[in-house]
C-alpha positions as CSV (number, residue, x, y, z in Angstrom):
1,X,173.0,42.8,182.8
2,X,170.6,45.5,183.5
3,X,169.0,47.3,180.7
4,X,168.9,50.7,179.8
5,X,168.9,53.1,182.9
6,X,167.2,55.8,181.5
7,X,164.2,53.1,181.2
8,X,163.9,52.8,184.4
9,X,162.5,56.6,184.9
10,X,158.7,56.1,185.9
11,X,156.0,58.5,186.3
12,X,155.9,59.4,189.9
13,X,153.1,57.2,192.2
14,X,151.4,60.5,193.6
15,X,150.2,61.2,190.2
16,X,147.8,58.4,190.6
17,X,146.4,59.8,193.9
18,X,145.5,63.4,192.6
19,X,141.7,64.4,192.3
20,X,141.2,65.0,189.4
21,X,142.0,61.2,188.3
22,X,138.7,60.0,190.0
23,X,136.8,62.0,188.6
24,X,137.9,61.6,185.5
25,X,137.7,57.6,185.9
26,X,134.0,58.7,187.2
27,X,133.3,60.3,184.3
28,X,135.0,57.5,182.2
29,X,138.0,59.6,180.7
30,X,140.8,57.6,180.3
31,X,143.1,58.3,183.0
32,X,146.8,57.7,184.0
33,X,145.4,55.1,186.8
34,X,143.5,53.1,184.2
35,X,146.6,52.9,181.8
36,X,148.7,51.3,184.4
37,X,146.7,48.7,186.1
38,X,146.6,47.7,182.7
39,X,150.1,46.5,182.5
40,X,150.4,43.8,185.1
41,X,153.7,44.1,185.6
42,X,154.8,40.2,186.6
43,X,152.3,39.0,184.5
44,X,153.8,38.0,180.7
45,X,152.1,38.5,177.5
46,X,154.1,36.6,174.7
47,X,153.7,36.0,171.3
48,X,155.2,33.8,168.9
49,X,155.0,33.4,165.2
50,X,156.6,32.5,161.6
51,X,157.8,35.6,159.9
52,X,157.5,33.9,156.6
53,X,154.1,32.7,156.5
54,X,152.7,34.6,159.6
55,X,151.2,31.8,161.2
56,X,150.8,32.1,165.1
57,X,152.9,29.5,166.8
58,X,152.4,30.5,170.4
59,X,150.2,33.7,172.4
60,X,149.6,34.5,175.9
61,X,147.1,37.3,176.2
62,X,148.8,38.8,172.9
63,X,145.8,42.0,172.5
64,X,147.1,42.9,176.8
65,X,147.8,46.9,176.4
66,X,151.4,47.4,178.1
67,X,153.9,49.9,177.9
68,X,156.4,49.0,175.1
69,X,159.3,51.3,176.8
70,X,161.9,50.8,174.3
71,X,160.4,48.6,171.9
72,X,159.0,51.8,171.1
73,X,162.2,52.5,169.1
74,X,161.5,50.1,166.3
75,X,159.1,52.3,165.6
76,X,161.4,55.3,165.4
77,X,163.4,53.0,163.0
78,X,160.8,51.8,160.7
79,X,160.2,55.3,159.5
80,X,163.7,56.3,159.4
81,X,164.5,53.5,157.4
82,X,161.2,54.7,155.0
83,X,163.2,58.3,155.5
84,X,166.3,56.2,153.9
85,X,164.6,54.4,151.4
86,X,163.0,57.6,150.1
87,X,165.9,60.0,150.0
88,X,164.4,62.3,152.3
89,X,167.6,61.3,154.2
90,X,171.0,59.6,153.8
91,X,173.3,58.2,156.4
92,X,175.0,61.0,156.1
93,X,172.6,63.5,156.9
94,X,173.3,65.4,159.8
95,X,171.2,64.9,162.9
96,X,170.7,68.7,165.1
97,X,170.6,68.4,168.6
98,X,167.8,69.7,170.4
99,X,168.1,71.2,174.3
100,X,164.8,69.1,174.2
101,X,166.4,65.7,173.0
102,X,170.2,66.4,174.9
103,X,167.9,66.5,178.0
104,X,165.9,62.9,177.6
105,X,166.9,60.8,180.1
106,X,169.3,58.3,180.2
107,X,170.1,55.8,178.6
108,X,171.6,58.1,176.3
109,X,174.6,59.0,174.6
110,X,175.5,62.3,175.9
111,X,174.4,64.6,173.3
112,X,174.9,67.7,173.9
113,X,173.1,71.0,172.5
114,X,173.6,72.6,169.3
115,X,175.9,70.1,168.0
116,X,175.0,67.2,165.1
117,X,175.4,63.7,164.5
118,X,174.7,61.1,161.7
119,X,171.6,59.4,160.8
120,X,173.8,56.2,160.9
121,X,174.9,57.1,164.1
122,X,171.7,57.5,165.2
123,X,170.5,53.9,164.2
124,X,173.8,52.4,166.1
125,X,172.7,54.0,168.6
126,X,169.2,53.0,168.7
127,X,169.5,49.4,168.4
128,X,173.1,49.1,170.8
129,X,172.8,51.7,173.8
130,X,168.7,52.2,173.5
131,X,169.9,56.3,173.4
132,X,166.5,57.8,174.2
133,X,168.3,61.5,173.1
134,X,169.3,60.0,169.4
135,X,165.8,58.8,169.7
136,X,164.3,62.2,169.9
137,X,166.6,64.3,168.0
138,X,166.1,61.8,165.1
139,X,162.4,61.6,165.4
140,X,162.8,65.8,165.5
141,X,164.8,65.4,162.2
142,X,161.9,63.1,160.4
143,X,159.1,65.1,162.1
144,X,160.2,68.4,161.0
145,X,161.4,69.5,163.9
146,X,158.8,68.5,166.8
147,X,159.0,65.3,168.3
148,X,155.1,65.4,169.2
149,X,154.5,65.4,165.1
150,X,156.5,62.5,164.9
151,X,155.1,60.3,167.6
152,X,151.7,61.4,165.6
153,X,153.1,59.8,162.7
154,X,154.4,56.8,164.6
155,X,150.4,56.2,165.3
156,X,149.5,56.9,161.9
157,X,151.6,54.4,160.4
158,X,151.0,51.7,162.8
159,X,147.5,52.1,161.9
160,X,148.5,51.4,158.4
161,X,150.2,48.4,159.6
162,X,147.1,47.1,161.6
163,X,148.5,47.7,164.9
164,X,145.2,48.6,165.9
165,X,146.3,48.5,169.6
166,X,148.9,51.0,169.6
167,X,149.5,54.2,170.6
168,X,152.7,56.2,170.5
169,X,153.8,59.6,171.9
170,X,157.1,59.8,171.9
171,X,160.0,58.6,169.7
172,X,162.3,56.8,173.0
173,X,159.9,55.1,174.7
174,X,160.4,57.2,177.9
175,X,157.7,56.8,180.1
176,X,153.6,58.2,178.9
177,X,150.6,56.7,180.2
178,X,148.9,57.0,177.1
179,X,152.0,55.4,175.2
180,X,150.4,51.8,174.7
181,X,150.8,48.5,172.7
182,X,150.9,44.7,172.6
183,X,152.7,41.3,171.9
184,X,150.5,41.2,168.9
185,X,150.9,44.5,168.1
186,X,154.8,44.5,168.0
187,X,155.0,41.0,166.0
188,X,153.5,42.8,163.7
189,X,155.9,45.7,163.4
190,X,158.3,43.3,163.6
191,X,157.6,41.3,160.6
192,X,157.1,44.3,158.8
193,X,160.6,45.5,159.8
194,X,162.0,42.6,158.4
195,X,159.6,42.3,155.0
196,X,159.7,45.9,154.3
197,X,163.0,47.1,155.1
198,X,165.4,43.5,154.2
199,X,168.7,45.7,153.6
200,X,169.0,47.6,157.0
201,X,167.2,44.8,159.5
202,X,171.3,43.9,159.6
203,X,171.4,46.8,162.1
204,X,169.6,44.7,164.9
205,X,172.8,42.6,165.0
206,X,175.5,45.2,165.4
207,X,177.2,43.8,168.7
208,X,178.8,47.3,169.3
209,X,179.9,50.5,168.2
210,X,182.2,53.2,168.8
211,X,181.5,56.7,169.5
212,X,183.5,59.4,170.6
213,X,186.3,56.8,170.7
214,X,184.2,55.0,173.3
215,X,183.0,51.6,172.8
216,X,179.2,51.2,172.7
217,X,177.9,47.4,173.4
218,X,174.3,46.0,172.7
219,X,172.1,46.1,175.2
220,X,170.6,42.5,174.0
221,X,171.3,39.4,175.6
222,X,170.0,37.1,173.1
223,X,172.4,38.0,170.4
224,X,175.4,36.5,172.6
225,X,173.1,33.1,173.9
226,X,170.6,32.0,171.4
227,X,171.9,30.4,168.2
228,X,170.3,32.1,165.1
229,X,168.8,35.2,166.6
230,X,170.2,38.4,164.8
231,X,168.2,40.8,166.1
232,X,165.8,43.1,167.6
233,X,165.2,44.9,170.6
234,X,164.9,45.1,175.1
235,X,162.9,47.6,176.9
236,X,162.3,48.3,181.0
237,X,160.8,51.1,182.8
238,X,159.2,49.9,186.8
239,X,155.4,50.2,185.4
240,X,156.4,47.9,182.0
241,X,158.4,45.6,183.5
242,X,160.7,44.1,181.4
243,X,160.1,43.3,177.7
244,X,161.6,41.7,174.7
245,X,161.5,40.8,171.0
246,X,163.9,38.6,169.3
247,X,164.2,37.4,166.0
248,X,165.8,34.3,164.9
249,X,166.5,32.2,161.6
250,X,167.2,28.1,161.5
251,X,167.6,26.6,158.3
252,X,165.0,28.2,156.5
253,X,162.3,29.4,159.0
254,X,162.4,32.5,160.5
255,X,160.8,33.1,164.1
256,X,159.6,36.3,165.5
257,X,158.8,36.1,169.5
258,X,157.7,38.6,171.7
259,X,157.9,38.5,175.8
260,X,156.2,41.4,177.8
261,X,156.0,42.5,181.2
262,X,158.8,40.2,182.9
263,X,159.2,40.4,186.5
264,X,163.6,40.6,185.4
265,X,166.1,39.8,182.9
266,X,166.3,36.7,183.8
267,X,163.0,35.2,183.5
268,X,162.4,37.5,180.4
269,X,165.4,35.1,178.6
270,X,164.7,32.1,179.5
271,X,160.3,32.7,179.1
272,X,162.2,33.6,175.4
273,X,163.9,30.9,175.0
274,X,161.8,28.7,175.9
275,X,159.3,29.8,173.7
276,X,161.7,30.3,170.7
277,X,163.1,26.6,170.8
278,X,159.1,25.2,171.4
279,X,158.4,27.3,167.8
280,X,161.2,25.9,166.4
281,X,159.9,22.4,167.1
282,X,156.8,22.9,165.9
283,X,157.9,24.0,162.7
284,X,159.7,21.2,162.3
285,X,163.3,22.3,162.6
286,X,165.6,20.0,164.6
287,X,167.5,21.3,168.0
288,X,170.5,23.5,167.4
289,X,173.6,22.9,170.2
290,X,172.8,25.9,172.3
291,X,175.9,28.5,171.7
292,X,179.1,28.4,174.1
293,X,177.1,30.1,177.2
294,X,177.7,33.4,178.3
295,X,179.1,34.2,181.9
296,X,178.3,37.1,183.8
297,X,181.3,38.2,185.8
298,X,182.7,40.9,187.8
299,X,184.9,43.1,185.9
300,X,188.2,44.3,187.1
301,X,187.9,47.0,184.5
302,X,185.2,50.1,184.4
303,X,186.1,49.6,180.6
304,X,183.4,47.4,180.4
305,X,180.5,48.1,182.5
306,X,179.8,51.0,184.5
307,X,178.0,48.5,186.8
308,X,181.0,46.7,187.1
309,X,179.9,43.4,184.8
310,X,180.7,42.6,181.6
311,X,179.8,39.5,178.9
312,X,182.5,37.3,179.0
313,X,181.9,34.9,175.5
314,X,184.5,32.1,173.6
315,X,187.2,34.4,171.6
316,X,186.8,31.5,169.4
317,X,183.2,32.2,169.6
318,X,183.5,36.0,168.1
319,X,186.2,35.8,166.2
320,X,184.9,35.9,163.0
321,X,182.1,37.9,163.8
322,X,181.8,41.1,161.9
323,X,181.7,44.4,163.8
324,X,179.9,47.7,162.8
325,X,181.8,50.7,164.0
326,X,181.1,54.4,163.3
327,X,183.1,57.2,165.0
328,X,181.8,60.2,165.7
329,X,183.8,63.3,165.0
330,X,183.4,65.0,168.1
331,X,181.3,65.3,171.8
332,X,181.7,63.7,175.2
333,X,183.2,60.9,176.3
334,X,181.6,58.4,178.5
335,X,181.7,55.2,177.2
336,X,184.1,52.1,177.6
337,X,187.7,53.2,175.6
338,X,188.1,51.4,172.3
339,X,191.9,51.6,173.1
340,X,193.9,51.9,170.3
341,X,190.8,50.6,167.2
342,X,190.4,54.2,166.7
343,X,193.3,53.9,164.3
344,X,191.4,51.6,162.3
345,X,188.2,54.2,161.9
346,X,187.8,56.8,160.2
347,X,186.8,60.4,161.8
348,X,183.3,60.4,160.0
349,X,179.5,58.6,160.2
350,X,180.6,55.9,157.9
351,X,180.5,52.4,159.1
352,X,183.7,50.1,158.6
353,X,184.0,46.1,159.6
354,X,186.0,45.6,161.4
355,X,186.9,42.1,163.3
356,X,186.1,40.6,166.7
357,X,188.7,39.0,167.7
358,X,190.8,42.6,167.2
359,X,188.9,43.8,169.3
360,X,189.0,41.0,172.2
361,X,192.9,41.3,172.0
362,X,192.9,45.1,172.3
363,X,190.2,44.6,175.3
364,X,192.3,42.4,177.1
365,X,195.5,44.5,176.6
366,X,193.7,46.9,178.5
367,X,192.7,44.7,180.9
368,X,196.1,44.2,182.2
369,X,197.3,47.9,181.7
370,X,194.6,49.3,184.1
């Protein structure tokens, strides 16, 4: 499936021809030209290593800068979940929407102006849809209002991590030439994610949500093929190409890999794959029976995709999967229909369980009612 769309926004290609740009890479200035001819779009950088011990298990020009697109959001989340674990906010608290954040791009979920929305429904819809307006409107919320203070304290505290590499300026990941990082870089965050903040990494492995009484479905592939990953995080825009970090658990090692720059989905999956199942090996844990395999196929439904595809996995597969599902009170509507799981969720931010295989029979009831 593809990934976000609002990723795919770039910064136009005349920008690179205007004057002032070569004579500011005469003068040496850092330009907009120099930042993206350092991405190398086709060209992977990956990095793979234990999450318990931090040992590096595989690298392939790890300290590349390249555009992190949405990977940016883990970010975003490791200082709302600092937010959380202070009290400086609750799940609860209620998000204001910005005419700046309703108008991010898309992917989004259709925010609109003046209204609010959880901080839990933010997170859902961080790590499912990749919503670059609950993106900004939350990064508003922790920054106090502007989402430039924010991405400045993004920076800050990857400094403090030792992401020496990185630069953020924005809390989606929508496109900035100065907006930089690496597969070294975003191991790190990611290990930190998952040392620092144990009681909310469970996020990463919400399969869907629903909001507005529309159904909101991860964005990452990996969850549905690749036995023990729970978690994190896809990106695209044109100049990043097409990025990746998955996290995954097998008996008692934990793997963190990182894939950046594919040329498509695809080969961003299977270059992850591959590299997860070689660290895997190395660290001495035998080969798991991949999972029942996941078939791309046209849907007869625009329930599912508005591209017209859906995952089709085992019922038996899902059905005892647990399923986060937040309702939001009110807003738009433009997502698949839940159908009738509504009546199973409440009308505010809190999450409730609820279980797969209701949902697969309510999704195939209507399937056959149109």
């Amino acid at each position: 499936m593809n990934d976000c769309l609002a990723e795919r926004n770039t910064i136009p290609q005349r920008v690179w021809r205007k004057p002032w740009v070569a004579v500011s890479a005469l003068l040496g200035i850092a330009t907009y030209s120099h930042a993206a001819h350092a991405q190398y779009v086709g060209h992977i950088s990956s990095f793979v290593m234990d999450a318990n011990s931090g040992a590096v298990l595989a690298q392939s020009d790890p300290d590349l800068q390249r555009y992190p697109a949405s990977l940016t959001k883990l970010m975003t989340l490791y200082l709302t979940f600092g937010a959380l674990r202070s009290g400086q906010v609750s799940m609860d608290t209620q998000v204001p929407v910005s005419i700046h954040a309703a108008t991010m791009a898309p992917s989004k979920l259709g925010l609109v102006p003046g209204t609010r929305f959880s901080v839990q429904q933010a997170i859902l819809g961080l790590v499912t849809k990749s919503a670059n307006d609950a993106a900004c409107a939350l990064g508003e919320l922790i920054g106090g209002g502007d989402e430039v203070r924010f991405a400045n304290m993004m920076t800050q505290q990857a400094r403090a991590l030792g992401m020496a590499n990185t630069t953020f300026r924005n809390a989606s990941g929508l496109p900035d030439p100065e907006q930089v990082t690496t597969a070294r870089d975003l191991a790190t965050l990611t290990q930190h994610l998952i040392r620092d903040y144990p009681e909310y990494y469970h996020f990463f492995s919400t399969p869907m949500f629903a909001f507005h009484g529309r159904l909101v479905p991860n964005h990452n592939p990996m969850l549905k093929i690749y036995a023990g990953a729970d978690g994190l995080k896809t990106g695209y825009t044109d100049l990043a190409g097409r990025n990746l970090i998955t996290s995954a658990q097998r008996s008692n090692v934990r793997l963190i890999g990182v894939v950046l720059g594919s040329s498509s989905n695809v080969q961003r999956t299977h270059v992850m794959t591959a590299l997860l199942d070689k660290g895997f090996s190395d660290e001495g844990v035998a080969p798991v029976a991949p999972l029942v395999p996941v078939v791309m196929a046209r849907a007869r439904s625009r329930s599912f995709s508005r591209h017209g595809y859906f995952f089709a996995t085992s019922s038996r597969m899902l059905a005892n999967q647990p399923m986060e599902v937040a309702e939001a009170p009110t807003g738009p509507r433009r997502y698949a229909p839940v159908s009738r799981l509504h009546r199973h969720v409440a009308t505010s931010a809190n999450v409730h369980m609820v279980s797969a295989h209701h949902i697969i029979g309510r999704k195939h009831a209507a399937r056959r009612h149109g």
